[in-house]
N, C-alpha and C positions, 0 to 999 in steps of 0.2 A: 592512579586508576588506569589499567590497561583499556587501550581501545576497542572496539569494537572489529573482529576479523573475519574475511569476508575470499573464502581461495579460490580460486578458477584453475579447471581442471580439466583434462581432455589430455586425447594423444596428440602425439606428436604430427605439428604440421596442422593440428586444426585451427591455428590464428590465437593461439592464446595470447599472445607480446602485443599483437597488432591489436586486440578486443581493450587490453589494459591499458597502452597507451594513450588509446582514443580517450577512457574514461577517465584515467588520471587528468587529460585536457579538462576535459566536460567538469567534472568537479573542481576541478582549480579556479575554473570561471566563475562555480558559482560560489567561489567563497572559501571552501574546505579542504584542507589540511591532511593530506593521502599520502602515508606511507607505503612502503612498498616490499615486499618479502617474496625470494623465488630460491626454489630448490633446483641441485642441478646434481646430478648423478657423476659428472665428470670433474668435478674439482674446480679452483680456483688460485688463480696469483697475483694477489692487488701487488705486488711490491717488488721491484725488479731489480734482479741480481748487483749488485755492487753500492745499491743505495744504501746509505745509513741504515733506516729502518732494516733492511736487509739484512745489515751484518747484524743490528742487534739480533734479529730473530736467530739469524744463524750461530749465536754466541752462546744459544741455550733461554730468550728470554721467552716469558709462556705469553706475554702479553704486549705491546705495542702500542702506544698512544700517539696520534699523530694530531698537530693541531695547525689550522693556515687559515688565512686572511677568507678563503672561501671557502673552509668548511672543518670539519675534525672526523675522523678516523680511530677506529679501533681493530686493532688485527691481533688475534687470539688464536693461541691454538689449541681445539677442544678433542676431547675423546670420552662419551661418544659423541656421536653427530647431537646436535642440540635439536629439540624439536619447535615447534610453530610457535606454541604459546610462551615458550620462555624468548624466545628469538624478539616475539610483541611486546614483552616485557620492556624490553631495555630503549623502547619507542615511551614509555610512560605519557604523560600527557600533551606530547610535543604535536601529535597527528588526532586529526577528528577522528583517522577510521586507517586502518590498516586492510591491503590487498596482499593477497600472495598467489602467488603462480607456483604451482603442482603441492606436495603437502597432499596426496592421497590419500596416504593413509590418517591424518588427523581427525581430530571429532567437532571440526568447525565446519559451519556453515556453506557450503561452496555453489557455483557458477560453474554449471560444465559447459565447454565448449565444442559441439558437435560438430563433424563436417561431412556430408555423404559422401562415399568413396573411400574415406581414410578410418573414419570411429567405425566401430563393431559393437553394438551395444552402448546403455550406460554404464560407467564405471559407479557413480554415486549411488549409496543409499537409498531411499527413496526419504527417509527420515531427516538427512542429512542435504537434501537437493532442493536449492531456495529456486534455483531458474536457470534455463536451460536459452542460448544464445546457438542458434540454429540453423543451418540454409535450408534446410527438410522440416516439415510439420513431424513432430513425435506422438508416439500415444504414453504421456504420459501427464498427471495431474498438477501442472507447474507452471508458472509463466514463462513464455517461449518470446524469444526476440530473435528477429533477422541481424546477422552481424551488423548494419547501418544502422538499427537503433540505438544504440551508443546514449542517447538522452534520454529513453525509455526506461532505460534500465539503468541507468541513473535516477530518476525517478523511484523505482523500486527501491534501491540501496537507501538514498533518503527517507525514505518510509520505514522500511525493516529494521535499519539501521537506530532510529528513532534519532535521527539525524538534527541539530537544530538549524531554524530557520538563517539562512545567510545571514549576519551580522547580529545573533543572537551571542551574549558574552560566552565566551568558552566553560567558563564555571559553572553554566548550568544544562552544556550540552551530556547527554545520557547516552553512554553504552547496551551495546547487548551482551547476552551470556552466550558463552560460547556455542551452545546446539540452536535450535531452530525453536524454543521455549522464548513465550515472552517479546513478541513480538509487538503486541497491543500497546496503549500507553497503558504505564503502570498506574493502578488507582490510588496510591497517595500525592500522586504530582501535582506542585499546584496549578490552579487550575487554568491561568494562561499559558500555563506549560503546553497541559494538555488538549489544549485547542489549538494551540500551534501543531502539534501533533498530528492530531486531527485531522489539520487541515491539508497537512503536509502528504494524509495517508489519501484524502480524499481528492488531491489535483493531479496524487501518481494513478487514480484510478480512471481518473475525469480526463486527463491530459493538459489540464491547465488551471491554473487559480483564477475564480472570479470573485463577482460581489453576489453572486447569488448561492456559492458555496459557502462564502461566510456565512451567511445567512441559514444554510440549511443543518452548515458545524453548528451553529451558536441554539438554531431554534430545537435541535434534535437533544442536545446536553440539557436546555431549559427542560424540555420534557420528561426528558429521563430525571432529573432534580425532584420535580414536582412531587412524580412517582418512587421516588426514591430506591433509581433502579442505578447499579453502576451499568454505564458504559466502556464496551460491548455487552449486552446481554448476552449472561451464556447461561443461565439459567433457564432459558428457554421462558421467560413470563411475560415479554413484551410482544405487540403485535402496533404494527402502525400502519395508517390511514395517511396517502397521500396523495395530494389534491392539483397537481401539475406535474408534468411531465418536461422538467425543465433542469437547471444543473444542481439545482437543491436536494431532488431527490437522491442524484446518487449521492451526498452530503449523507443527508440524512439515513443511507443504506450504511454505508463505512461507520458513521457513528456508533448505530444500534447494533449493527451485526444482522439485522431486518434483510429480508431475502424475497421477492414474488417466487424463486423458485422453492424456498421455503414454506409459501405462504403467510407469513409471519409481516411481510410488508403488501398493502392489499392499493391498489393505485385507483381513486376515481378522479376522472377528468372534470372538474370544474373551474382549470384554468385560476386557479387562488393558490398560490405561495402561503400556504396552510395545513397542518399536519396534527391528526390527532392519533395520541399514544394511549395505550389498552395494558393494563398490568392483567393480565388472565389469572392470574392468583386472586387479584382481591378483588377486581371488577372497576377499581377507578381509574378513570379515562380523564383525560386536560388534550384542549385543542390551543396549539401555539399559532396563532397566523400573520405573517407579515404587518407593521402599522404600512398607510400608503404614505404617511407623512416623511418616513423612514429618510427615504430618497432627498427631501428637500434638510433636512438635519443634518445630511450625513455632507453637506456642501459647507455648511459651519465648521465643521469641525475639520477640513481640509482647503483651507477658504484661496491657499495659494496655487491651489491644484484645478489649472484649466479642465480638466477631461473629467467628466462627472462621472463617468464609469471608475476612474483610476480613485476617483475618489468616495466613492463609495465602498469601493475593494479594500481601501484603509479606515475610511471612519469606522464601518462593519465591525470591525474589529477590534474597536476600543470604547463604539458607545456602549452605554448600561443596555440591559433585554428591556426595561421599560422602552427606551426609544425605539424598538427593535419591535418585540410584541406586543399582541393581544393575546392574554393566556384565559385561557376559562376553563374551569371544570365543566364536564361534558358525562351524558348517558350514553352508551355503546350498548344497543342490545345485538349481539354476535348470534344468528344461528349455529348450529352444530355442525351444518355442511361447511360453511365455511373456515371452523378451524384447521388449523396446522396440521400435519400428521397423512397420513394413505387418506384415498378418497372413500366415503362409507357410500357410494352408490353410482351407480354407471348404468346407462342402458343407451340405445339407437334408435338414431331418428329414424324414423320411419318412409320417409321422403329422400333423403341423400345417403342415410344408410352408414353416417358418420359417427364417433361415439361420442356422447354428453356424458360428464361429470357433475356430480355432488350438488343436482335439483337444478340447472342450469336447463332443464325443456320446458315443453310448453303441452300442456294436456288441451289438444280441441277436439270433444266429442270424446271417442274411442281410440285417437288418433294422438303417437307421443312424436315431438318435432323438435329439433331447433331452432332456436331464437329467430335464425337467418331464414330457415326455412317456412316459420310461422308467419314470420313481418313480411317477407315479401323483399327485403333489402339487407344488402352486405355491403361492407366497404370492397369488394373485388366483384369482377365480373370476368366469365369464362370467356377465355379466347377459341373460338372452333376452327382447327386450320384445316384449310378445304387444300387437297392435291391432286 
């Protein structure tokens, strides 16, 4: 099985060597297995005049095996130039993940690397362009890293890459295909696969793995179960309710594919590690909410682990959803303003002059207002600077 390939791309002098090396480090740290592939327009001479190898090649031989105590060697000579994915080929299962440096014109996945003053535009596709590593903010729809994130965008790679977790067997780590398709975990994986997964997409978004991400992977998959929806929804049927503002929720966004800016994920504050999921096709609703016993179980099952956070962050992950939840079936009655979709109503308050959306005022008298301007109280108050 060829690896998954990954090219960074940019002109010349804008730090490509220096962005790859960094990350080669960063992933060797954490475990994974990076090959390495770079184009070069000017040629090459692994093998120097007078050596053995040398004369065979100059005898007429097309191929050259070279074998030593630190390493082995292959020196070929092709015509035409070979291109990226047969190059990846001959890595077979030896690297978690193959890089390569230039490879423009190929149809993998690539890493441009921008530098003001030197780049003139993008060179990438916009199809073809996973994330852009940048000293300038771009206008473009991608994740953008300042060249120091180097562990950021490692992150990323982990994630896209459908990378397995550090010291997960090699036999059951999973490639991508070669375009920008398929990035999701795929829906026959089993399914500690795919919460590893999961989890892995949910701490490159979060910036770190907790015990309250596990929790929000584990409770957001139970819900989607229940409703017998695959995760990510992309059928557009799910809608969810969440009830803290804490690392669960963005858990629970990655899982579902659920958006506030979609509206599709709807947030009330009641401070509960609680979430209820909405199938808009058939109407049935299940609320998953944290047990509080959770916490004291989750010390059993890691009993040599001082730091009860660190062990929360692994039991999480191995106890049953019984120890985990409380699932119930639940009634959702949804107004129409509130679903998904363009807003069906707008009008201005009358008092600030500001616009409300989709039945969000307050009718007093003859008089339309908002919320802030009816109650009398906002969480901000205006500063008037006197000169």
């Amino acid at each position: 099985m060829k690896p998954p390939i990954i090219s960074f791309v940019g002109r010349s002098n804008t730090g490509k060597t220096t962005i790859l090396v960094q990350l080669i480090q960063e992933l060797a740290r954490r475990g994974y297995r990076t090959g390495i592939a770079k184009h070069t327009h000017h040629g090459f001479d692994l093998d120097r005049p007078g050596k053995d190898s040398w004369r065979f090649s100059q005898a007429g031989a097309s191929m050259v095996l070279l074998s030593a105590p630190q390493g082995v060697a292959l020196l070929e000579s092709v015509e035409p130039e070979w291109e990226l994915e047969r190059l990846v080929a001959l890595a077979g299962d030896r690297v978690d993940l193959m890089l390569a440096e230039g490879f423009r014109g190929s149809e993998v996945a690539k890493v441009e690397v921008y530098r003001a003053g030197v780049s003139e535009g993008l060179l990438t596709p916009p199809e073809l362009l996973l994330a852009l590593v940048t000293d300038t903010p771009l206008d473009a729809p991608v994740c953008q890293f300042e060249p120091q994130e180097v562990a950021a965008l490692a992150d990323l790679l982990v994630t896209k890459l459908r990378l397995a977790p550090r010291g997960t067997p090699a036999a059951t780590r999973t490639g991508l295909p070669v375009g920008l398709a398929g990035f999701e975990p795929a829906v026959d994986q089993p399914v500690p696969d795919r919460t590893a997964r999961f989890l892995s997409a949910a701490a490159a978004l979060h910036g770190h793995l907790c015990a309250g991400q596990v929790l929000g992977v584990r409770m957001a998959l139970r819900g989607c179960q229940e409703l017998e929806i695959t995760p990510p929804d992309r059928e557009k049927r799910l809608l969810v309710f969440v009830e803290i503002d804490r690392c669960a929720t963005d858990a629970i966004s990655v899982v579902t594919g659920c958006k506030l800016g979609a509206r599709t994920l709807k947030f009330l504050d009641y401070g509960k590690l609680a979430a209820t999921f909405l199938d808009l096709r058939t109407g049935r609703a299940v609320r998953v909410a944290a047990r509080e016993d959770a916490r004291e179980h989750a010390l059993s099952y890691e009993p040599e682990e001082t730091d009860p956070l660190q062990a929360q962050l692994q039991a999480y992950q191995v106890m049953p959803d019984e120890e985990l939840f409380a699932v119930q079936p639940v009634r959702v009655q949804l107004p129409e303003q509130d679903l998904p979709g363009r807003p069906r109503a707008r009008v201005r308050c009358q008092e600030c002059q500001e616009g409300i959306n989709d039945g969000r005022e307050v009718v007093r008298g003859e008089r339309v207002l908002c919320r802030s301007c009816a109650s009398g109280v906002t969480y901000y108050s205006p500063v008037h600077l006197v000169f």
